[in-house]
N, C-alpha and C positions, 0 to 999 in steps of 0.2 A: 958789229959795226955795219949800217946800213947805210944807201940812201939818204944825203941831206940837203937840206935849201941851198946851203952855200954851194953844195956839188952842182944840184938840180938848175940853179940860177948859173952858175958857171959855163955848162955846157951849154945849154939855152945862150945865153949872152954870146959867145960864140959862135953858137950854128946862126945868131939871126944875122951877124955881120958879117958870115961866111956865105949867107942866103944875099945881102945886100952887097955884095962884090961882087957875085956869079952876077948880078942882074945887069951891071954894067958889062960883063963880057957876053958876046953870042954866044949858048946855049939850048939845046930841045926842052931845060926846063923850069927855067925862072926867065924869063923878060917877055919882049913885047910879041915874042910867037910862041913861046912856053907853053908849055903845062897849065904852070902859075905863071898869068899873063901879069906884068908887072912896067910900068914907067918909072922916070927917073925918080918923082914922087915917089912913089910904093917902095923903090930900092931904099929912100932918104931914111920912109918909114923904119924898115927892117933895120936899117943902122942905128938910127936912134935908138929902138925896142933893146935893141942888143948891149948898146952904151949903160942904157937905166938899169941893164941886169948887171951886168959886170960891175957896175956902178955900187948897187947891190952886195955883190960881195966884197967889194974892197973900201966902202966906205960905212958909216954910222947908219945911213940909211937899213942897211941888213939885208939879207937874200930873200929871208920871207917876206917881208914889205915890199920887196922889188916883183918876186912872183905876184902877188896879191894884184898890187898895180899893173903891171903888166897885163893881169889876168882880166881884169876887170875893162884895161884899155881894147882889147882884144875881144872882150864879149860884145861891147859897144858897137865895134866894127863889126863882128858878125851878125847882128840885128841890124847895124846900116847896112850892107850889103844886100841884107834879103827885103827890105822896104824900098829902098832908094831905085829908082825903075834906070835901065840902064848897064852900060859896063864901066862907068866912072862914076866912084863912090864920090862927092860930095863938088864933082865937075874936075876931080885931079889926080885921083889917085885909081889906076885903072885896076880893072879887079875881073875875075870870072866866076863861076860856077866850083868852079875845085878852088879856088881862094877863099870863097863863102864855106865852103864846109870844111877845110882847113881853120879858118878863123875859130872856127865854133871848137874844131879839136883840140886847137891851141889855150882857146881861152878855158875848157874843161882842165887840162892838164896843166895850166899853168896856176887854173886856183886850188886845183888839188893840190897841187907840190906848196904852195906859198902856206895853205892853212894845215895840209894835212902831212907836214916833213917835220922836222925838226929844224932848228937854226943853224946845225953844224958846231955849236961849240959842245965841249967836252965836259959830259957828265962827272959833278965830282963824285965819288965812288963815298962811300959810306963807312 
């Protein structure tokens, strides 16, 4: 029994709304003097991301479709990030240098898990 989408989108769905609360409190590493420089936008973002995974496993939609999406939402942002000249992605959502290449690790690991996991349901045995 390994690793599955439903796990993978689980934990994710989690960590991003656990990353989207730390941004509302002071911190050395998610908000607006962090690490991951982040505004209230950017917190909204992480929460939402997090909503769609969870979302993901507990509804029809599915864990791997939610990673996929995710994944894909996420690749977007880290190609805006590195064309868009600036430290505010699209004039609102504030971003830096370690957000840009987090983006890009995120959206790697998020479309590997969506295409390359399984769904989490149980093989019937033979």
């Amino acid at each position: 029994m390994g690793l599955t989408a439903k796990t993978a989108a689980l934990v994710f769905g989690v960590v991003f709304i656990l990353v989207g609360v730390l941004g509302f409190i002071p911190n050395p590493i998610v908000g607006p003097g962090g690490i991951f420089v982040t505004n209230m936008t950017h917190d909204l973002v992480h929460l939402i991301s997090g909503a769609l995974l969870l979302a993901g496993v507990y509804t029809s939609l599915g864990s791997s479709m939610a990673l996929k999406i995710a994944g894909v939402i996420y690749a977007l942002v880290a190609v805006l990030g590195f064309v868009m000249p600036g430290d505010m992605m699209l004039g609102m959502i504030a971003m830096n240098q370690a957000d840009q290449w987090l983006h890009v690790v995120l959206a790697v690991v998020l479309l590997g898990a969506g295409f390359g996991l399984n769904g989490g349901m149980m093989a019937k045995k033979a």
